[in-house]
N, C-alpha and C positions, 0 to 999 in steps of 0.2 A: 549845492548848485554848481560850484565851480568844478567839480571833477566831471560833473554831468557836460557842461560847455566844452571839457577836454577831449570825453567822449565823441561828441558831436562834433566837435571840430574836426578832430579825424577820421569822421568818418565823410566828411565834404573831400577827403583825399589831397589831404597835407604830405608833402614830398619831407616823411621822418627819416629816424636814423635806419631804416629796414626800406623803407619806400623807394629810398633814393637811388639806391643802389642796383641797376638794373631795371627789366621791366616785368610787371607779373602781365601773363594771358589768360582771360578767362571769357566769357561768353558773353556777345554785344550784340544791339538787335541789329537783323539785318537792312543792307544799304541796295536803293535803287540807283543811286548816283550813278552815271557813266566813269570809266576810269577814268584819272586825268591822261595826256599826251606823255608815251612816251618817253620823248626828249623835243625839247623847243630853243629857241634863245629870246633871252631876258629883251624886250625892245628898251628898257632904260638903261641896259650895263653893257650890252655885249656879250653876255656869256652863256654857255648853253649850262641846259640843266637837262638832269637825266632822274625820271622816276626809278629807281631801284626795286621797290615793291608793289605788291598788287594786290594786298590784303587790304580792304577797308580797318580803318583806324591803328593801321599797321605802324609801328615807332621804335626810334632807335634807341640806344641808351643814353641813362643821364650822361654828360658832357665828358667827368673822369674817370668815369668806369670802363676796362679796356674791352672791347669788341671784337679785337681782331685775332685769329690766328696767329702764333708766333712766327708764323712762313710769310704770314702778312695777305694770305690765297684769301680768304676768307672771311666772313662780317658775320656774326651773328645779330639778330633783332627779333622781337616779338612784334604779334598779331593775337588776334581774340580766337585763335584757333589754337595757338600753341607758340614754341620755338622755332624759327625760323634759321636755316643759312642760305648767306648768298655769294656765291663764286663773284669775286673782283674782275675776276678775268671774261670771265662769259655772261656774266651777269645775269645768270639763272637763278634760280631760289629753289629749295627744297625744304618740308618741315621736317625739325629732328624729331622733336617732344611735342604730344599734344595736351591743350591744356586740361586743369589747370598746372601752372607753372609759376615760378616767378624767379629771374634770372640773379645772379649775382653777377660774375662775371667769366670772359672768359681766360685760361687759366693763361701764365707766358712762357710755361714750361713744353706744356704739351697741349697739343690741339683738344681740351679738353672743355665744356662749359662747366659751372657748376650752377647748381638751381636749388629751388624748396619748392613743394607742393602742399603749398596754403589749403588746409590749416594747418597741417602736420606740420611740427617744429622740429625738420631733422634736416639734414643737409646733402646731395646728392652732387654725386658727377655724372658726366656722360659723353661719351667717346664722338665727336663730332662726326668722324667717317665711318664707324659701325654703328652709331646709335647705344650701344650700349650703355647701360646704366647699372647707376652701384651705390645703393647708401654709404653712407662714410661713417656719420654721425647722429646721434639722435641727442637734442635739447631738452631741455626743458621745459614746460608748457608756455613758461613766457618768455625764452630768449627766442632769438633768430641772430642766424651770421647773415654779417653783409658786407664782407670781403675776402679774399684770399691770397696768401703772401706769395712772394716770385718764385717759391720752387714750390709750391703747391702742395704743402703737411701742415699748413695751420690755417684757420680761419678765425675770425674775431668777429664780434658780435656787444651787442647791451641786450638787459633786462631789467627791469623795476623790482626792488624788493620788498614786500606786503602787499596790500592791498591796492595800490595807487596803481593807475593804468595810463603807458605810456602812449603817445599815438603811431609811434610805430607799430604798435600789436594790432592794432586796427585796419589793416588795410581794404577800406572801401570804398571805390568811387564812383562817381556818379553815373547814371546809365548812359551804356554807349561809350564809357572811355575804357581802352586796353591798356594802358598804364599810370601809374602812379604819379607821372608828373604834371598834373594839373595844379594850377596855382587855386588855396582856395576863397573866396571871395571877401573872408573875414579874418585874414592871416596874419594882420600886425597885433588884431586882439587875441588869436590864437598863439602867437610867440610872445604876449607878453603874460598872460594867461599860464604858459606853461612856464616859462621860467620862473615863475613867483610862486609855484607849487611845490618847488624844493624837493620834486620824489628820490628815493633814494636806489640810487641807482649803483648797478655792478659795468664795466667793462672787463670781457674776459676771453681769451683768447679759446680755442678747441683743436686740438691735436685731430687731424681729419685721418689719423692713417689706424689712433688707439680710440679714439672718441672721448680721450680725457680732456677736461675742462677747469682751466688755471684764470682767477680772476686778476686782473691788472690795475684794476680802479676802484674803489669805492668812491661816491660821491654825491652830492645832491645836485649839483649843477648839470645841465641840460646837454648830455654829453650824446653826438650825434656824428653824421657823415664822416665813415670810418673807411679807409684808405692806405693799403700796406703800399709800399714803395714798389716800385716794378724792376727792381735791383734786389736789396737789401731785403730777405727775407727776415729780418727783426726787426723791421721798423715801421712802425703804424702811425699815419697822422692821424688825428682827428678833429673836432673843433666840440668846444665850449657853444652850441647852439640858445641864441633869444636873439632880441633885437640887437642889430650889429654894435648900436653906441652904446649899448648897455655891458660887453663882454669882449675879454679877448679872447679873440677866437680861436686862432692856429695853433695846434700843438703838436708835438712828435712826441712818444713811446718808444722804448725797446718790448720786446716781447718777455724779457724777463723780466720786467716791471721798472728799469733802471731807465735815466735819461728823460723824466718826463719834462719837457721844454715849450717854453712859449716862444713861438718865429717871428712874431711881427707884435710888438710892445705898443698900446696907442701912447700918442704923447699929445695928443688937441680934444679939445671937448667937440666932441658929434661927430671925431673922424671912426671910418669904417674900414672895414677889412675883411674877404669872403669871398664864397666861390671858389676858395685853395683846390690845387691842381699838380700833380705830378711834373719835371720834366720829364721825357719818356728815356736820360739817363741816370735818373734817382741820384742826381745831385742836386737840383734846383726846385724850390715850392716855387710856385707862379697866384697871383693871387689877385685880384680885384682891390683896389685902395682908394678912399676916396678923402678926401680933406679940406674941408667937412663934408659930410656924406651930403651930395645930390649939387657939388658946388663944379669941386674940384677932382678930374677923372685919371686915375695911374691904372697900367697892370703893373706889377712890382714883380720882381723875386730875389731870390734868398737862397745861394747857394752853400751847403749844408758844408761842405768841406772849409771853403775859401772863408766865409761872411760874406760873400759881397753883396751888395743888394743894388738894384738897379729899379727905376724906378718910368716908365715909358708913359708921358704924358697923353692925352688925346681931348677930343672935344667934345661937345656933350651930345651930341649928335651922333660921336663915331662909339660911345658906352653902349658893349654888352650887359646881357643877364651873364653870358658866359661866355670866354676866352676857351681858345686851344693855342697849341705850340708845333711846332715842325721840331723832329729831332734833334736836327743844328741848328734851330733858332734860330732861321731865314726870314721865314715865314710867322705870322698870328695870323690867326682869326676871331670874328665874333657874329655873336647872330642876333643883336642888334635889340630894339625895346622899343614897347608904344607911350606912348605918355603918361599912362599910369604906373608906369615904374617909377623906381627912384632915383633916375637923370630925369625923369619928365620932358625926355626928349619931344621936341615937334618935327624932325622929321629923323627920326632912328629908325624905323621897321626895313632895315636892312640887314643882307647876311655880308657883310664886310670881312674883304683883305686885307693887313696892318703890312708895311713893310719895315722892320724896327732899325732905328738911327739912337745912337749916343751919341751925345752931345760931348764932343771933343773939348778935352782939359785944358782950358787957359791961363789956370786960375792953382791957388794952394790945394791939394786935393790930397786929403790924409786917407788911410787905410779903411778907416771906420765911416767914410762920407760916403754915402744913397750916390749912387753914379748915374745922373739925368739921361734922359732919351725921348723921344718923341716917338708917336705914329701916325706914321705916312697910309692912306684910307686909300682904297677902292672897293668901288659897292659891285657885288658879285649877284642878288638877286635883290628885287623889291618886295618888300613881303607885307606891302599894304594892306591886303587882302588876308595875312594869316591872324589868327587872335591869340594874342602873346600869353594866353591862361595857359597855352600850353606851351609849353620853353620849346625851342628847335635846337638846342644843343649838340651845337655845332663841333666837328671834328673833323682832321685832313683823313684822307683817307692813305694808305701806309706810303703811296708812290708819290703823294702830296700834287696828284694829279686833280685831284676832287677833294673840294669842302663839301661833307654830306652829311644833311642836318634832318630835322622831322618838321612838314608843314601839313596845315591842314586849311589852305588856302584855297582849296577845291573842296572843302565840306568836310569827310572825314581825314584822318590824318595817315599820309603815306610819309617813308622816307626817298629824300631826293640827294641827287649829288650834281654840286656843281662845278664846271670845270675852271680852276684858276686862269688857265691862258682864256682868253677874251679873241671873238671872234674878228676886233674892227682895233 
């Protein structure tokens, strides 16, 4: 019965280690809805927001998977039609790939996506500006990649080994959604479920250029959201996935098996750690901290060089599902929570600008001491109206001109961008 519940679970469209990573496109019934507006301004913030897409249930990627062109011209996103781009500049759309698809990311070398065409378990590229496409690699029937490192010759991936079946292998969701990130309704039973099932799992990297396949992990524990550095082509995060106070989370890999680390050590019973994130200069994790989970709210990081760790307070009102960062960490953002998260915010459903402050040393401050900081909040869109089952995973867009997230606060779900400067 319990593998049966595991089955089931995933197939309600659990955001696994293969789910999360991009978005698949496949076939949704159609919508009478009118489009939404355009562009409007927010009447409780001031700030204009601009629809990007025109695809009914149209969605951008999870939060740290990159989207953009290396030139920065460029957004990829999916719709129930297929792959989509859309020029920054002119803000037109065209579709590359029709579905089915499902994206991984796209690459930082060259203007390239890569994708899988579920249910085949191989792995594809495809030339953004001619369309072209080109197998790489072919799988095994139970793994799937779901990342690709910064010069674009390896991918990395899980699979289960015997019989046990992971919920990454399942990706199905419910009718009417085009991607994977729906939250699903029985999910704390579902991550605790899976973590006590002990399957036995490989991480393993894939040469995309020979198709050869080097495993890096053996393991029983719940190993999930995999994440090459956007620098360092040998360095893979990933986390120890179950319930957050049950595991630690964050860890880094080399690609030749050496350096496996744990980044952030709990030290309190019920403190939490998750949602880890790139800085976009692959020196810094950025991460979600709570102490005790749903009390006390930090975004933290952990620069890989230095140690330093820095730790930016906020209030339970200004906690995201999910953080982004500006380049030179000027800038945060988040895109806010309704009350059945786990701030149990009452009034969070906002898409929030952070302005980050450290708290100037007054005091004995050794080498190895978490360096405080606050965040300074402005609410950039109300998102009363949107249903937080599906994450808006928020991210700047490259000229950090626009926070543009995915809402479906007009019925199905488009992607929207909104503009930092404020109209009033």
């Amino acid at each position: 019965m319990r593998g049966l519940k595991i089955i089931l679970s995933a197939m309600l469209g659990f955001v696994g280690a293969s789910a999360a990573r991009g978005q698949s496109a496949q076939a949704a019934p159609p919508t009478t809805q009118p489009l939404p507006p355009l562009t409007w301004i927010d009447p409780d913030t001031g700030h204009r927001i601009h629809r990007l897409t025109s695809e009914p249930n149209s969605t951008g990627f999870y939060f740290n998977v990159n989207a953009y062109t290396p030139d920065g011209k460029d957004m990829v996103y999916s719709a129930p039609d297929g792959i989509h781009v859309l020029n920054l500049a002119s803000l037109k759309t065209r579709l590359l790939l029709p579905a089915p698809t499902q994206t991984i990311v796209v690459g930082r070398k060259t203007r390239t996506v890569f994708f899988t065409r579920p249910p085949e378990h191989a792995v594809y590229s495809a030339n953004i500006d001619t369309g072209e496409v080109k197998k790489l690699a072919t799988l095994g029937d139970r793994a799937n990649v779901t990342t690709v490192n910064a010069d674009e010759t390896t991918g990395a991936g899980t699979y289960i080994e015997g019989n046990g079946v992971d919920y990454g292998q399942n990706r199905v969701n419910p009718p009417g959604q085009s991607g994977p990130l729906v939250q699903p309704l029985n999910k704390a039973q579902m991550m605790e479920e899976r973590l006590a099932a002990k399957l036995p799992l490989v991480l393993f990297t894939v040469n995309l250029e020979t198709g050869q396949q080097t495993p890096l992990l053996h393991s029983t524990d719940w190993i999930n959201h995999l994440l090459f550095s956007p620098v360092d082509p040998t360095l893979l995060m990933y986390c120890h996935e179950g319930p957050w106070q049950k595991v630690d989370r964050i860890w880094n890999i080399h690609t030749d098996g050496t350096h496996n680390e744990l980044i952030h050590k709990r030290t309190m019973a019920m403190e939490i750690a998750g949602h880890e994130f790139w800085g976009l200069d692959g020196k810094t994790i950025w991460y979600d901290l709570q102490t005790p989970k749903g009390e006390d709210f930090f975004l933290a990081s952990y620069n890989l060089q230095t140690g330093l760790r820095r730790w930016y307070h906020m209030e339970r009102n200004e906690w995201s599902i999910h953080f982004n960062v500006t380049a030179d960490e000027s800038l945060m953002c988040g895109d806010g929570g309704d009350p059945g998260q786990v701030a149990r915010a009452q009034d969070g459903q906002w898409i929030e600008l952070f302005y980050p402050q450290l708290i100037r040393d007054s005091g004995v401050n050794e080498k190895d001491f978490v360096q405080p900081g606050v965040l300074h909040s402005e609410r950039l869109v109300n998102m009363a109206k949107h249903n937080y089952r599906l994450e808006p995973n928020v991210r700047f867009s490259p000229d950090k001109k626009m926070v543009i997230f995915t809402g479906n606060m007009f019925g199905p779900s488009y992607v929207f961008g909104v503009d930092v400067v404020g109209t009033r």
